[in-house]
GURORO-760211 format. One record per atom (N, C-alpha, C): residue in one letter; x, y, z. Coordinates in pm, whole numbers, padded with zeros to 5 digits, always signed. Layout:
N
AXYZ
...
END
This chain:
377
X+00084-00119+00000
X+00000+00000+00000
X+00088+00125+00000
X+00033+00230+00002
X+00117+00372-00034
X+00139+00445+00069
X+00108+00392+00158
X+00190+00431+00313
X+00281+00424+00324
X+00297+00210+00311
X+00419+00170+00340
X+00502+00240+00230
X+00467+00266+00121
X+00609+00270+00082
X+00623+00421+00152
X+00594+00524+00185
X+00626+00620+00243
X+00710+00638+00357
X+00654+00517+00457
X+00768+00481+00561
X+00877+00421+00559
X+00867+00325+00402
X+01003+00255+00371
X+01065+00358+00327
X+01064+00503+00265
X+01118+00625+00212
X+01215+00681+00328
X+01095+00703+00470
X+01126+00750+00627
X+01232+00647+00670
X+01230+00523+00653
X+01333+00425+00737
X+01443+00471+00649
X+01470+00490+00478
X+01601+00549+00446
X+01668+00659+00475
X+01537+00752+00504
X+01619+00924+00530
X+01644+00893+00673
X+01604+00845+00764
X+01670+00768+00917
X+01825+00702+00845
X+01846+00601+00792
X+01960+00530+00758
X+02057+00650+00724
X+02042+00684+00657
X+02102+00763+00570
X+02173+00946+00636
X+02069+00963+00719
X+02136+01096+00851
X+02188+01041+00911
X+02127+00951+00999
X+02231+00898+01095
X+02391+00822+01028
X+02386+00804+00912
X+02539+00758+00827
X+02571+00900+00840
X+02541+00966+00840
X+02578+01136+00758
X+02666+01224+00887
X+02581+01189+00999
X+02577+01248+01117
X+02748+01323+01142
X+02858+01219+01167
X+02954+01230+01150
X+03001+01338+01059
X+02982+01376+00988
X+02984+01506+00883
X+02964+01629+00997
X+02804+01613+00969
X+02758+01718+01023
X+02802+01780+01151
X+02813+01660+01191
X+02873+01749+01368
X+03034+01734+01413
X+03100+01774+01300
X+03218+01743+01283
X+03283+01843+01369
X+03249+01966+01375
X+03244+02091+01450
X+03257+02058+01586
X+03163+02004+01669
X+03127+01944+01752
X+03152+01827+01834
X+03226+01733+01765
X+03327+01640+01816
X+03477+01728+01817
X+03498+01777+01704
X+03585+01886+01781
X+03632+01962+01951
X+03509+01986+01932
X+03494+02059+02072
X+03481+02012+02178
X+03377+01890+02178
X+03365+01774+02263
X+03534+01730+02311
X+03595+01696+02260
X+03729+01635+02292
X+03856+01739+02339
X+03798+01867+02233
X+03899+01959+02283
X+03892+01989+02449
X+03741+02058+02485
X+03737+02101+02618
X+03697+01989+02720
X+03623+01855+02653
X+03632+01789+02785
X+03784+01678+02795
X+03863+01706+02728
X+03961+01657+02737
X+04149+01685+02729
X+04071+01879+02693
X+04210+01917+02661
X+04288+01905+02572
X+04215+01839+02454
X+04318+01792+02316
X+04323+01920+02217
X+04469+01910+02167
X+04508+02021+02070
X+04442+01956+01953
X+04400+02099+01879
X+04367+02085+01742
X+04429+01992+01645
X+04497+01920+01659
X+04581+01838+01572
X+04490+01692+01637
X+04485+01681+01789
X+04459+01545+01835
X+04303+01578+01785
X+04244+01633+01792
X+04110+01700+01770
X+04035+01671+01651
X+04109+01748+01575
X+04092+01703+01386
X+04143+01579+01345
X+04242+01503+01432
X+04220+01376+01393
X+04140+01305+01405
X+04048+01289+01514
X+03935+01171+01510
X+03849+01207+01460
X+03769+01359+01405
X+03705+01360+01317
X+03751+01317+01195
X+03854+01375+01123
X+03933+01330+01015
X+03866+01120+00971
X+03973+01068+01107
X+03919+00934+01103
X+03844+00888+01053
X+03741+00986+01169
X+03594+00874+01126
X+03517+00869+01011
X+03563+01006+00913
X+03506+01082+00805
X+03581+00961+00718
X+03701+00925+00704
X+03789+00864+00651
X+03703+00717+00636
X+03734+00678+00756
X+03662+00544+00716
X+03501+00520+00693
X+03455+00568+00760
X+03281+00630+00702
X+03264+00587+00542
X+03375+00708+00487
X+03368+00665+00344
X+03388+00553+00269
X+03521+00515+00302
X+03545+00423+00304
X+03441+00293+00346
X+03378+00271+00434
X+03270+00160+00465
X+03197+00159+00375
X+03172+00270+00356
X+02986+00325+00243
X+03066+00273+00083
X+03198+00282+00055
X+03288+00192-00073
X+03211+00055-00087
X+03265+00012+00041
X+03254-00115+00051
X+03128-00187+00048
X+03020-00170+00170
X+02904-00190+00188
X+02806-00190+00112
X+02860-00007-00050
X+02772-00011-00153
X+02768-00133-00200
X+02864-00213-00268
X+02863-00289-00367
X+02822-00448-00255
X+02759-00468-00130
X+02685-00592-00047
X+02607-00558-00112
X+02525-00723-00124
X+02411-00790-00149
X+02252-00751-00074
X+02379-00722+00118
X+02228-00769+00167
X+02183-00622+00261
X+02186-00498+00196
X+02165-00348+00202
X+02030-00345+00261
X+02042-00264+00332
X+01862-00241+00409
X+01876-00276+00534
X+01757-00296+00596
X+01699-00270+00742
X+01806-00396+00834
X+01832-00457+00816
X+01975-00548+00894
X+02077-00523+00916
X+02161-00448+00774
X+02257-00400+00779
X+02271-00213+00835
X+02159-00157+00808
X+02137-00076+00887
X+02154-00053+01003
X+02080-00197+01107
X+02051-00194+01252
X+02212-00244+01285
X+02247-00304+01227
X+02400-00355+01257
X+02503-00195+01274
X+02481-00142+01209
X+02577+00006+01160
X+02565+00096+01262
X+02371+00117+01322
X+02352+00170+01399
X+02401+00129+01558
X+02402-00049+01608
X+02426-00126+01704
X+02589-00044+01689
X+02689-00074+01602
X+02811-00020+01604
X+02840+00084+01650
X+02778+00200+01602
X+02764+00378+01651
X+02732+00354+01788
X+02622+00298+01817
X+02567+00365+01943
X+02723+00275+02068
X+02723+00182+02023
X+02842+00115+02125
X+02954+00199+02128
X+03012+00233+02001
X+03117+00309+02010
X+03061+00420+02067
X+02984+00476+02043
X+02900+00658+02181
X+02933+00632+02258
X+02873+00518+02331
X+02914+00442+02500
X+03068+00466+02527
X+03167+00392+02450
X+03320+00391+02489
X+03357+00501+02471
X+03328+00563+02407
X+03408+00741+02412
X+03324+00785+02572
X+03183+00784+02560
X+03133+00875+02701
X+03233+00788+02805
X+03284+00718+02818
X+03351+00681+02951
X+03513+00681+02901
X+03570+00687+02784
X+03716+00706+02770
X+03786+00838+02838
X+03842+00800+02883
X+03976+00966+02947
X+04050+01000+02865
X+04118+00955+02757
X+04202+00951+02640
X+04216+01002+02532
X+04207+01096+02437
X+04200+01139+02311
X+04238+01029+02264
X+04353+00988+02255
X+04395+00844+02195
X+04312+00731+02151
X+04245+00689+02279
X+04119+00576+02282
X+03964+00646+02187
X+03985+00756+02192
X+03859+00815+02145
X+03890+00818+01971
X+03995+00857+01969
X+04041+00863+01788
X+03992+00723+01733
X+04090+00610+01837
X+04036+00485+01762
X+03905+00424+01767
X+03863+00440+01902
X+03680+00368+01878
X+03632+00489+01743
X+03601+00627+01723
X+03570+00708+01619
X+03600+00638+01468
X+03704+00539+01430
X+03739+00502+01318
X+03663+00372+01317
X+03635+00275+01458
X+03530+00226+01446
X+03403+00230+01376
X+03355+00336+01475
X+03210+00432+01441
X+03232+00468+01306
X+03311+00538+01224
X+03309+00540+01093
X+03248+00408+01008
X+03289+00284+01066
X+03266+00208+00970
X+03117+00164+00965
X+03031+00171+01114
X+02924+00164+01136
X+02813+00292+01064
X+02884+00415+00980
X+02840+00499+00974
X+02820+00439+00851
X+02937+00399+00725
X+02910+00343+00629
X+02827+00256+00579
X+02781+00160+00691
X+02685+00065+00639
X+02538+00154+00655
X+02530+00234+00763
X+02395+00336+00755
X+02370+00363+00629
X+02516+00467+00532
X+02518+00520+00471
X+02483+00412+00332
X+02512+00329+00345
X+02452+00213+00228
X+02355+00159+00250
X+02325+00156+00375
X+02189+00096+00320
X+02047+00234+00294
X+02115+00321+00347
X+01980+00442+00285
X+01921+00518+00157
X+02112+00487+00108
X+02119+00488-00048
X+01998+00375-00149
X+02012+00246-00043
X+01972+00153-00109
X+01827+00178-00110
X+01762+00207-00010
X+01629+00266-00072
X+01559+00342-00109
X+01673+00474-00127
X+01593+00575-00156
X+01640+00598-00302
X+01706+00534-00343
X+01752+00560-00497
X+01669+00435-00571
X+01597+00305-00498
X+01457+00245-00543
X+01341+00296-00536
X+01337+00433-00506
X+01206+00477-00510
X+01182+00530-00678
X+01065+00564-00724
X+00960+00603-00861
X+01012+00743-00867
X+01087+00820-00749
X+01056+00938-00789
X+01163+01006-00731
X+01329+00940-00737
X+01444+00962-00667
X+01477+01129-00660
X+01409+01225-00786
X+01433+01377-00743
X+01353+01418-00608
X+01269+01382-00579
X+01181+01418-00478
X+01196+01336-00383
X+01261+01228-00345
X+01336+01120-00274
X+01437+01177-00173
X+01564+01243-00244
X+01654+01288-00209
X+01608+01466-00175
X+01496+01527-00241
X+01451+01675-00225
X+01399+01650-00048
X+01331+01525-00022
X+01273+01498+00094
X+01375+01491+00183
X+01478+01430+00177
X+01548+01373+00290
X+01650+01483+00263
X+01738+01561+00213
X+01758+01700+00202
X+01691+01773+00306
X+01573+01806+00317
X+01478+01851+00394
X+01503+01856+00550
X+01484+01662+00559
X+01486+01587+00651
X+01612+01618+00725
X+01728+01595+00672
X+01831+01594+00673
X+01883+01726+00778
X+01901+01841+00713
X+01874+01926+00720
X+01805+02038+00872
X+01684+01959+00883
X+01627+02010+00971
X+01674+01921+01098
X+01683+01812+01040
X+01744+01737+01214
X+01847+01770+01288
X+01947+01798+01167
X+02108+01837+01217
X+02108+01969+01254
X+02009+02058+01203
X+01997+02205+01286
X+01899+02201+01411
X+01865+02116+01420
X+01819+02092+01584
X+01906+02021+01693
X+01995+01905+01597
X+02087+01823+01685
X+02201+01915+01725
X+02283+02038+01652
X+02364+02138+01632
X+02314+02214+01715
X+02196+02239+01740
X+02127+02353+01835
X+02200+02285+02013
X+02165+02153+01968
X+02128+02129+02121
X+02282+02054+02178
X+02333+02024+02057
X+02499+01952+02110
X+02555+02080+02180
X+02549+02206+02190
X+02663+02254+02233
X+02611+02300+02380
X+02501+02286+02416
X+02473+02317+02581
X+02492+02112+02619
X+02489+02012+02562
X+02562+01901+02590
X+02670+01947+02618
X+02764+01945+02608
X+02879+01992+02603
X+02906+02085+02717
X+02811+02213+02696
X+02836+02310+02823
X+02846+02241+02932
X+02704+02157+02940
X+02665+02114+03097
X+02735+01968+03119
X+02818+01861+03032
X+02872+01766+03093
X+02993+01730+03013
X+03050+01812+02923
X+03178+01784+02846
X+03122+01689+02784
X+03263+01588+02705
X+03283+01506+02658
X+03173+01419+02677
X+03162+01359+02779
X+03110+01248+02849
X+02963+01217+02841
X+02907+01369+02863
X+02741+01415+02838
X+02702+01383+02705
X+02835+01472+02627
X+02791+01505+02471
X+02780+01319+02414
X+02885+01299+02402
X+02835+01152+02361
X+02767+01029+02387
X+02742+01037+02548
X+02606+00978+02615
X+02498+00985+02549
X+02457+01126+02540
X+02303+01153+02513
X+02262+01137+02374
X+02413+01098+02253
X+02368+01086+02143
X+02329+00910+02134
X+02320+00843+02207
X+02291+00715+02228
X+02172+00725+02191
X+02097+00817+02274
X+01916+00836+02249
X+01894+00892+02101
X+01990+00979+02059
X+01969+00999+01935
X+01938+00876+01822
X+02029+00781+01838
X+02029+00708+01777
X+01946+00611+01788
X+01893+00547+01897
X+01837+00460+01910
X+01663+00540+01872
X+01613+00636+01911
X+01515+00723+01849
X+01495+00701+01714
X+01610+00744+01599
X+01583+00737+01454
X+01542+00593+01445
X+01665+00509+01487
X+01670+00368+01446
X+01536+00276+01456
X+01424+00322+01540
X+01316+00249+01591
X+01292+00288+01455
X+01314+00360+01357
X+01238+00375+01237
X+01266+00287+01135
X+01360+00260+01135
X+01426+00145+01028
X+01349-00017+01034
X+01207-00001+01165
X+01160-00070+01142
X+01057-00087+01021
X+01031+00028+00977
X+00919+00064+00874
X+01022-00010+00726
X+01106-00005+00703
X+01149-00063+00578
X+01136-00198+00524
X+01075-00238+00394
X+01092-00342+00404
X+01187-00408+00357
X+01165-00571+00427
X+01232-00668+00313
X+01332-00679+00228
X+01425-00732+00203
X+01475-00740+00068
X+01381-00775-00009
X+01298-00930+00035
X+01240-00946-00110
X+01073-00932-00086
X+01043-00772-00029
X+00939-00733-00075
X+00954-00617-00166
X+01096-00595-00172
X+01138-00493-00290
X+01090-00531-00445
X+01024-00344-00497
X+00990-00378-00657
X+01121-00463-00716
X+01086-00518-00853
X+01176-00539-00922
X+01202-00406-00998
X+01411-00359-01027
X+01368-00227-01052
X+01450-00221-01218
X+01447-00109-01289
X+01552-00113-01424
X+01646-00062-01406
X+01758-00145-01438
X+01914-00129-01433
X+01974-00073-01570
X+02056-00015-01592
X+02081-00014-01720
X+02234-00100-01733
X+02245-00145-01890
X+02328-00229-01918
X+02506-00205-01882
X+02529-00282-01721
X+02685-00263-01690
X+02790-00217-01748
X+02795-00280-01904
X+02904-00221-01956
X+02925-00056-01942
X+02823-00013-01992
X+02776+00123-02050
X+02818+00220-01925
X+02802+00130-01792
X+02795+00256-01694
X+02955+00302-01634
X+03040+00230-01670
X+03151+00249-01613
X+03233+00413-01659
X+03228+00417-01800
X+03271+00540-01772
X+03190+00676-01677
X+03053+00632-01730
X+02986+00750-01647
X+02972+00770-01502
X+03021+00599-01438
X+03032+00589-01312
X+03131+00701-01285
X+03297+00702-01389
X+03398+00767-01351
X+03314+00927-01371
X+03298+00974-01442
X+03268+01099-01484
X+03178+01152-01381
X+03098+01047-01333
X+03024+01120-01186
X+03131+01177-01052
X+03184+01018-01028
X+03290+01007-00944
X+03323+01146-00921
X+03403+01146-01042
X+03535+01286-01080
X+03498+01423-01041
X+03321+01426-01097
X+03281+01564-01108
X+03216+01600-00966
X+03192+01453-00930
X+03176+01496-00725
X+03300+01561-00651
X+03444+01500-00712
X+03503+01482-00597
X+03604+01633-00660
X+03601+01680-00767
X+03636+01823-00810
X+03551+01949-00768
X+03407+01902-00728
X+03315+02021-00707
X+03350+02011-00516
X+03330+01909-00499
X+03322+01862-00308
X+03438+01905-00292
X+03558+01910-00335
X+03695+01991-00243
X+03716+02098-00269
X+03704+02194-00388
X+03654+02351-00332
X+03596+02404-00223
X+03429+02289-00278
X+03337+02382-00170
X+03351+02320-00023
X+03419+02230-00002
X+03468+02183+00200
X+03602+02284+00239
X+03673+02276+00107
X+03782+02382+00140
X+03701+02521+00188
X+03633+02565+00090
X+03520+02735+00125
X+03515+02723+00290
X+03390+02596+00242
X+03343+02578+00407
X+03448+02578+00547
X+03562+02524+00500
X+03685+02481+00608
X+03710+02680+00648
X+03765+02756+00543
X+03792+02840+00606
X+03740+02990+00562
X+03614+02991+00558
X+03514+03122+00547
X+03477+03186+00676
X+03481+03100+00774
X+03503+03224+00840
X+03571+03295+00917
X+03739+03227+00897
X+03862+03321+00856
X+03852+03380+00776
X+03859+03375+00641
X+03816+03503+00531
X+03772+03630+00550
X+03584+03547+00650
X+03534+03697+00631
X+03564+03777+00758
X+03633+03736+00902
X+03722+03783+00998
X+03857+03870+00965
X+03916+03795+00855
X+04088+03840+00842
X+04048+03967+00757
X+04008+03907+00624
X+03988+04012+00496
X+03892+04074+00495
X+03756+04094+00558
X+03661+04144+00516
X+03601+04215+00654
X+03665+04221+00762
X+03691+04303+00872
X+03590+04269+00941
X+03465+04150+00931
X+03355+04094+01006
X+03373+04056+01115
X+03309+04082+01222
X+03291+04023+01357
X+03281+03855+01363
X+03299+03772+01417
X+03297+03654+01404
X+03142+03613+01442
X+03062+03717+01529
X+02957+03668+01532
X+02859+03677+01390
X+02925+03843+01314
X+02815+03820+01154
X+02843+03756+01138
X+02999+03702+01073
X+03002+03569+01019
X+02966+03488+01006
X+02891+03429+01110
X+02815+03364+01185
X+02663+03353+01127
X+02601+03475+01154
X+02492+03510+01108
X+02475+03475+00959
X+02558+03546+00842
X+02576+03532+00738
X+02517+03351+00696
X+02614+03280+00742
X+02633+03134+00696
X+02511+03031+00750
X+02506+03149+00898
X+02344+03048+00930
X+02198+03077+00841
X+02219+03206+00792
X+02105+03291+00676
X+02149+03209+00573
X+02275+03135+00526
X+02303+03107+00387
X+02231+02922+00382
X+02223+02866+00557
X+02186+02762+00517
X+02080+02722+00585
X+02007+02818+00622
X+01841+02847+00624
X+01773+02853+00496
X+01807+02967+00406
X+01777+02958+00260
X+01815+02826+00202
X+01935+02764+00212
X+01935+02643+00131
X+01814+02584+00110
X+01758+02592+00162
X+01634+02458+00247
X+01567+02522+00085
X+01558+02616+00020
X+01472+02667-00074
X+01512+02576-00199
X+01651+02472-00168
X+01665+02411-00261
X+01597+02260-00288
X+01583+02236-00191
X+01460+02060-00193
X+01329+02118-00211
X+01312+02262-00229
X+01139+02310-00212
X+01136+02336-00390
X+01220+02391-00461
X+01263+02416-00568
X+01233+02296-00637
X+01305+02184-00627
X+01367+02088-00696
X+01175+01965-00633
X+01158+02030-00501
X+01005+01924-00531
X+00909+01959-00610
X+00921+02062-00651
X+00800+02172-00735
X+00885+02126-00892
X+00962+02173-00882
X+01007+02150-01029
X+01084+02065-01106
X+01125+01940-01048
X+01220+01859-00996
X+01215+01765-01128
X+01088+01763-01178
X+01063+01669-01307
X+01030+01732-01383
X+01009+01863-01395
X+01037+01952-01534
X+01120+02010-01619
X+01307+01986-01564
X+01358+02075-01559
X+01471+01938-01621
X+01576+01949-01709
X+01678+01833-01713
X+01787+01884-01637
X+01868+01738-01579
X+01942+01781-01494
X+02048+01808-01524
X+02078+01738-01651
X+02207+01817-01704
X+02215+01948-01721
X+02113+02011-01787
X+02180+02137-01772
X+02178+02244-01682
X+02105+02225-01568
X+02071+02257-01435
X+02189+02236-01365
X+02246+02127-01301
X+02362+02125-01301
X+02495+02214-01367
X+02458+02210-01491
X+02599+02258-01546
X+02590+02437-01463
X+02433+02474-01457
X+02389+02612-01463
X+02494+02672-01259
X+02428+02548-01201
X+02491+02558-01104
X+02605+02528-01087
X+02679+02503-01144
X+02813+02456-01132
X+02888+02645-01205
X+02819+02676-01276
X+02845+02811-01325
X+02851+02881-01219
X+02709+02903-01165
X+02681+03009-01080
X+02796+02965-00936
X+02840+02868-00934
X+02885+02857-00830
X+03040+02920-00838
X+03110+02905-00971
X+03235+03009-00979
X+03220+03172-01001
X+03122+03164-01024
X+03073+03348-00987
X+03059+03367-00889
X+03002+03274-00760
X+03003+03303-00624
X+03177+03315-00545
X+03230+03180-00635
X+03358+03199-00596
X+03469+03343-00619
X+03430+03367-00759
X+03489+03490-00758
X+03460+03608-00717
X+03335+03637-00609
X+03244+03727-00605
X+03348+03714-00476
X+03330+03576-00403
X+03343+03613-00238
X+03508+03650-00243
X+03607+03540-00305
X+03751+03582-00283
X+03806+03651-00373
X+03726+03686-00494
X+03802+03767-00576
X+03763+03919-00559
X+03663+03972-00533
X+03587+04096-00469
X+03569+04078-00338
X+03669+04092-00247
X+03615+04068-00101
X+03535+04199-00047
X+03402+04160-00015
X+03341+04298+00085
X+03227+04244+00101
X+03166+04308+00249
X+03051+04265+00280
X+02938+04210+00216
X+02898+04299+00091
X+02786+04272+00004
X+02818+04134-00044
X+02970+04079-00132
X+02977+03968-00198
X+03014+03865-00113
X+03009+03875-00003
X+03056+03771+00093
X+02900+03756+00126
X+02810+03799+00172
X+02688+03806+00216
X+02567+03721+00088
X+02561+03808-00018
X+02486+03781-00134
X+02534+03613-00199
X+02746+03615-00178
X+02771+03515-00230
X+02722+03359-00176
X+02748+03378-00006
X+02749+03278+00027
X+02578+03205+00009
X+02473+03316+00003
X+02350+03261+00044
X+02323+03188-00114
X+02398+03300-00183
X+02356+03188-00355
X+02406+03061-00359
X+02526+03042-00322
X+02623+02923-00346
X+02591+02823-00255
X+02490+02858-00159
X+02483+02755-00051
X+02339+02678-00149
X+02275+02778-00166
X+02115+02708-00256
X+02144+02649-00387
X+02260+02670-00461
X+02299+02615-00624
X+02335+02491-00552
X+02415+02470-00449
X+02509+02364-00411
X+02426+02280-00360
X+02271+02295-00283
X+02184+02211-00244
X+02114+02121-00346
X+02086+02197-00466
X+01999+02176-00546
X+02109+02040-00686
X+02191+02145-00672
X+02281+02080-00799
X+02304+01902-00710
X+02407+01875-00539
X+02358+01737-00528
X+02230+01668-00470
X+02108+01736-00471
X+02005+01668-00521
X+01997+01584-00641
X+02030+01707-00748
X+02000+01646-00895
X+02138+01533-00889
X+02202+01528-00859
X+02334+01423-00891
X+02290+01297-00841
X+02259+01286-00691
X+02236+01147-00609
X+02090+01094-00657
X+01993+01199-00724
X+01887+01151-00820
X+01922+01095-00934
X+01998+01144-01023
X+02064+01078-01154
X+02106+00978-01106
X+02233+00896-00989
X+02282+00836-00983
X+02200+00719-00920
X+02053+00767-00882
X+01962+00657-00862
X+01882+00547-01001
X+01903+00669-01077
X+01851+00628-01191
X+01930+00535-01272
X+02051+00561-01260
X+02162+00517-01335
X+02189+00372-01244
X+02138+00367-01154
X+02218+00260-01020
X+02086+00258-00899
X+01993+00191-00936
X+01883+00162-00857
X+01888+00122-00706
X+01998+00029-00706
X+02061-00049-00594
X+02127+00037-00495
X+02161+00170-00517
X+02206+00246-00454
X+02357+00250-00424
X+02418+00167-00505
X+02576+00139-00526
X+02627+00288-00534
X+02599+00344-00639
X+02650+00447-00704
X+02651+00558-00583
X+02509+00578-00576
X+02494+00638-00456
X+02581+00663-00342
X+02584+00542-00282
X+02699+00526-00172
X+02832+00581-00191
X+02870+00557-00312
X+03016+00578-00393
X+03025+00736-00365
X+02895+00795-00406
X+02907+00919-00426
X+02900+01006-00290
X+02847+00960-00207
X+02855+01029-00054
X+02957+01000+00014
X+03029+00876-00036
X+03185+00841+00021
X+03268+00940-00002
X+03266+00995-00182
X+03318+01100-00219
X+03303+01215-00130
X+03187+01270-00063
X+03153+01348-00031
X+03268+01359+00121
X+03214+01273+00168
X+03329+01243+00295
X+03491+01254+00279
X+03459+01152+00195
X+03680+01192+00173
X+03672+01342+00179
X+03627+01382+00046
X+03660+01569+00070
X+03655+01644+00160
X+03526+01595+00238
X+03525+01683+00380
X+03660+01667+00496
X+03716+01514+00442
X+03809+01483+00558
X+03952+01542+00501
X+03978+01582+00363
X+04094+01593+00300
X+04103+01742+00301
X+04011+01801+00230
X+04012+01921+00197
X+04079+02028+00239
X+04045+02028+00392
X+04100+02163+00446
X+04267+02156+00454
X+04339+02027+00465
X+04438+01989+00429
X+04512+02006+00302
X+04423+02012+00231
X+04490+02038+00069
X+04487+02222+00068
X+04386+02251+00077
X+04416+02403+00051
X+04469+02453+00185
X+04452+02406+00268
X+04561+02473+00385
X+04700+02453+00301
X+04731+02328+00289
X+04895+02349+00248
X+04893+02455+00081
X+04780+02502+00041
X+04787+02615-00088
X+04805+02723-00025
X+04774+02736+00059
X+04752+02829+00127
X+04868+02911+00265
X+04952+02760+00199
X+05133+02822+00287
X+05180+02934+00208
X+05134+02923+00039
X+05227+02992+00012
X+05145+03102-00082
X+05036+03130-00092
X+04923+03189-00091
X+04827+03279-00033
X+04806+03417-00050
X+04699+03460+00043
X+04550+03404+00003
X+04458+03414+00041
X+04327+03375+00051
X+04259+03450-00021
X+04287+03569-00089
X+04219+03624-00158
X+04244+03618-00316
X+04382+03540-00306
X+04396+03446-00429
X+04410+03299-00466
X+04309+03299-00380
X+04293+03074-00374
X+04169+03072-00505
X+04120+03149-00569
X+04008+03135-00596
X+04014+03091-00734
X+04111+03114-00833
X+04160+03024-00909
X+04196+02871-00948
X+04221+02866-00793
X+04243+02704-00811
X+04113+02688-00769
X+04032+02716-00714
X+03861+02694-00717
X+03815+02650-00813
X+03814+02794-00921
X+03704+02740-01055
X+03772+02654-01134
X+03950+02650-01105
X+04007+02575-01225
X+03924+02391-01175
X+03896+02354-01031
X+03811+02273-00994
X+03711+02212-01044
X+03637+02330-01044
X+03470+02394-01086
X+03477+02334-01219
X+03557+02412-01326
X+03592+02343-01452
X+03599+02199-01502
X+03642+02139-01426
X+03669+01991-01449
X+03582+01911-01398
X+03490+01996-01308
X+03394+01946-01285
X+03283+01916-01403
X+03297+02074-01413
X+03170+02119-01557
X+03162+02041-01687
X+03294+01991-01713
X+03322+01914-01791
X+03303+01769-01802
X+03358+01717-01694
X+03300+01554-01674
X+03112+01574-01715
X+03028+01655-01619
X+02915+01665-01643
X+02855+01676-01786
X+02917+01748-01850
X+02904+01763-01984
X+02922+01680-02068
X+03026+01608-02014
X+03052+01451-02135
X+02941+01378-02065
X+02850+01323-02005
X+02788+01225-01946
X+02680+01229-02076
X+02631+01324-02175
X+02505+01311-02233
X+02453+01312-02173
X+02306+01219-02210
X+02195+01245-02162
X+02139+01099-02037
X+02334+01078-02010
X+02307+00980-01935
X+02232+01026-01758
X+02239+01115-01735
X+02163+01184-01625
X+02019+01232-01595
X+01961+01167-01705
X+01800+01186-01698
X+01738+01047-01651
X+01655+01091-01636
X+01531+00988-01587
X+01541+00895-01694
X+01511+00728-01670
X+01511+00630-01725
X+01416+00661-01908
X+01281+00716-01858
X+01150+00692-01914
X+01219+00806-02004
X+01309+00930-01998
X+01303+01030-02059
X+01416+01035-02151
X+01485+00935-02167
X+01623+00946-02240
X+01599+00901-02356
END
C-alpha cells in the first residue's frame, strides 16, 4: 500500500542521517574532545578526520553488499551507538580517535543501506529533495542542542546523550521493508555505466573539495579580509543555510520539469561566480549575497546528482560511492588548501577553485543524456 512505501522512504532518510551524522557534527566532536579533554587541534581534527575517513570508506565497501537495508542498517547503527558508549567513559583522546574510526565504519553501512532505498524509489528527485529537507532540519536541531551538551557535561554528556539519538531514529528502520518485498527495478546495461560511473565520481570529488575547502575556512576570510565580527560571520552562513532549504522546495515543485544536465551545469556556473564574487571581490555585500547563492545552487545541484545516480544505479551502489566522495573531501580538503595556502593569500585561492569547478563542468558535460530519468532518455 502507499503508506508503506512512504515509511520505507522514512526508514532510508533515518539510515542515511544517521550515516551522515559524523559530517555534520564534525564541528562538535571537535569541541567535545577539545574542552572535555584538553586535546590540541591536531589530536582533535584527527578523530574527526578518522571517522570521516573510514565512514567513506565503509559506504565503498558496503555499496557494492548484497544484503543493504533494514539489517545492515541496525548492525551500523548497534556499532555507533556502542562506540558513543566507549568514548562517554574514555579519558584519552587516543582511545577516542580509535573507537571514532570504528564508528566510521558503522556509519558506512547506515550510509549504504539508505542509499539503497531511496535511490529504489519512482521518484528519486523528490526522494533525495525529501530527505535534504529531513536531513537538514534534524542536524539544525541536533547542532542547536549539542553545544549546551557539552556546556553542561563535556565530553562524556555530549556523547552519552547521542545514544538516544540514535536509538530514536533507528526504531524507524523498522518501517522498511524486506529485501524481497522490494519492486523489481531497471538497471541499465553494466558495460555502458563504467565510464559515467567515472565521470560522476570525478565531477563529485572536483566540485566537493573547493566547496569543503570554502566551508573549512570562510570564516577566517570573512574575519581576516573582510573586517567581520565573528559573530556576523556567523549570522551570514546560518542565513546562507536556512535559505538552502529553498533548494529541496525548488527541486520538489520543479524537480521533473527541468533536465538535470543542464541545471547542473547552470549551477556549477553560478557557483564560480560566487567563488569569484566572495575571494576575488572581497566585501561585505559579496561575501553576504555570495554565500547565500552558493549555498542554494550547491543544495539543489547534489540533489539532482544522487537523483541521476539513482537512476543510473537503482541499488544504490553508485549512490553510496558518491557520498563516500563526499566524505573523503570533507576529511581531506582543508588539508589540501591549507597546504595552498602556505604559500598563498586567501584572496587568491580562488583560481584554483574554478580551475576545480571546470573539471567538474566538464566531466558533467561529457555524461550526455546519461543523467536523466530512465522513461526520458
Amino acid at each position: 500500500m502507499q503508506y508503506r512505501t512512504y515509511f520505507h522512504l522514512l526508514a532510508g532518510m533515518a539510515m542515511l542521517e544517521l550515516g551522515n551524522l559524523a559530517s555534520s557534527l564534525a564541528p562538535f566532536n571537535v569541541s567535545a574532545v577539545s574542552v572535555g579533554l584538553n586535546a590540541n587541534s591536531q589530536e582533535a581534527g584527527l578523530v574527526v578526520t578518522l571517522e570521516l575517513f573510514f565512514a567513506a570508506i565503509s559506504s565503498l565497501y558496503f555499496g557494492n553488499a548484497a544484503y543493504k537495508g533494514r539489517v545492515l542498517g541496525l548492525i551500523g547503527s548497534l556499532i555507533v551507538m556502542v562506540c558513543y558508549y566507549l568514548c562517554s567513559v574514555s579519558i584519552d583522546v587516543n582511545q577516542i580517535t580509535f573507537i571514532k574510526a570504528f564508528s566510521g565504519i558503522g556509519c558506512g553501512m547506515l550510509i549504504a543501506s539508505g542509499h539503497s532505498i531511496l535511490a529504489s524509489s519512482q521518484d528519486p528527485n523528490r526522494s533525495y529533495a525529501l530527505f535534504t529537507l529531513f536531513a537538514s532540519l534534524t542536524a539544525a536541531f541536533l547542532i542547536y542542542i549539542s553545544s549546551t551538551w557539552i556546556e553542561d557535561g563535556g565530553h562524556s554528556y555530549y556523547f552519552f546523550n547521542f545514544i538516544y539519538v540514535y536509538i530514536a531514529l533507528t526504531l524507524l528502520f523498522f518501517f522498511a521493508k524486506t529485501s524481497n518485498e522490494n519492486d523489481t527495478i531497471l538497471v541499465r546495461e553494466p558495460i555502458a555505466k563504467k565510464w559515467l560511473y567515472f565521470l560522476l565520481i570525478t565531477a563529485v570529488l572536483f566540485y566537493e573539495i573547493p566547496s569543503s575547502g570554502m566551508w573549512a575556512f570562510m570564516e577566517r576570510f570573512g574575519v581576516e579580509y573582510i573586517d567581520m565580527g565573528v559573530s556576523e560571520v556567523g549570522s551570514v552562513i546560518s542565513l546562507a543555510i536556512i535559505l538552502s532549504l529553498l533548494g529541496p522546495v525548488f527541486i520538489g515543485i520543479f524537480g521533473n520539469k527541468i533536465r538535470r544536465k543542464e541545471t547542473i551545469l547552470l549551477c556549477l556556473l553560478v557557483s564560480s561566480i560566487c567563488v569569484y564574487a566572495i575571494f576575488g571581490i572581497p566585501s561585505y555585500d559579496t561575501f553576504y549575497y555570495g554565500n547565500i547563492t552558493w549555498n542554494i545552487v550547491f543544495v539543489i545541484m547534489v540533489i539532482l546528482i544522487l537523483a541521476a545516480a539513482a537512476d543510473i544505479d537503482p541499488t544504490g551502489r553508485l549512490g553510496a560511492w558518491l557520498n563516500a566522495c563526499i566524505l573523503l573531501s570533507a576529511s581531506l580538503a582543508p588539508a589540501v588548501f591549507g597546504w595552498i595556502m602556505l604559500e598563498n593569500e586567501m584572496t587568491v585561492i580562488y583560481p584554483y577553485l574554478i580551475l576545480f569547478l571546470i573539471v567538474a563542468m566538464t566531466c558533467i558535460f561529457s555524461t550526455k543524456k546519461d543523467l536523466e530519468p530512465i522513461d526520458k532518455v
